[in-house]
N, C-alpha and C positions, 0 to 999 in steps of 0.2 A: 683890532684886538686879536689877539694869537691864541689860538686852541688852548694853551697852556693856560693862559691869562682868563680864558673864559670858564674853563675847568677849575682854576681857584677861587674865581669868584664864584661860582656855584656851590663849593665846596666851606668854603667861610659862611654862607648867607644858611649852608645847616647849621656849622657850630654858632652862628648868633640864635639859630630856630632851638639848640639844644639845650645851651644856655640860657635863654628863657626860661625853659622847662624846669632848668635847677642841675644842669649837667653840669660836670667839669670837664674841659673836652682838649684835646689835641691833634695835631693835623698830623697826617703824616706827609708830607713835603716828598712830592714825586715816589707817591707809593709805587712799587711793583708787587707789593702782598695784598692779602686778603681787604684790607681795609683802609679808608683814605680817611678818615675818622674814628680815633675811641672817645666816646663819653662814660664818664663813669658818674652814679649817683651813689647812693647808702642802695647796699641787694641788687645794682644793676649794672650790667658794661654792654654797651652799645658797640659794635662793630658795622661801622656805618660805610656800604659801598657808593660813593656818589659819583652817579653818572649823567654826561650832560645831556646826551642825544640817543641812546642806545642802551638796552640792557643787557647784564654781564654775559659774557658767552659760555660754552659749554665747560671749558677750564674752570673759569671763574664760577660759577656755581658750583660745581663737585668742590672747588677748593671752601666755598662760603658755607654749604652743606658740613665737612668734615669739622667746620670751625665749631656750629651751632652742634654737635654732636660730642665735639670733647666733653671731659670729666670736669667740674665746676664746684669749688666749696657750696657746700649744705646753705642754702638759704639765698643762693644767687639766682636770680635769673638769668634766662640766653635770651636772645634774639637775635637776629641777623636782619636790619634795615637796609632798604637799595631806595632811592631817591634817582628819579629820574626828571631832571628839568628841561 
């Protein structure tokens, strides 16, 4: 199985763990941005970094940081999730 192949199966096996939870989720399909997952609930959006072996490096955090730091409608939540399997 191909890095790619094992990166999407790790990255599916959250949107079923999100989905569970009551998410409505979308992949993003060979991200080079901040997130390789949004979930959104009722008050919540997830911007989910999933990572298979490694955690994000120093780019990628200052970029995950700026995201959880935008301006956000009255009554939303932030978070910023990373998933490492």
């Amino acid at each position: 199985m191909s890095g790619y192949e094992q990166g999407r199966r790790v990255e599916w096996a959250v949107i079923d763990d999100l989905k569970a939870n009551g998410y409505l989720c979308t992949r993003a399909a060979s991200s080079k941005g901040v997130a390789d997952v949004i979930a959104i609930k009722p008050g919540q959006v997830l911007l989910v970094s999933v990572k298979r072996t490694t955690p994000p490096g120093p780019v990628e955090r200052t970029a995950l940081v700026g995201v959880a730091r935008m301006r956000r409608p009255e009554g939303v939540g932030r978070e910023v999730c990373v998933r490492i399997e």
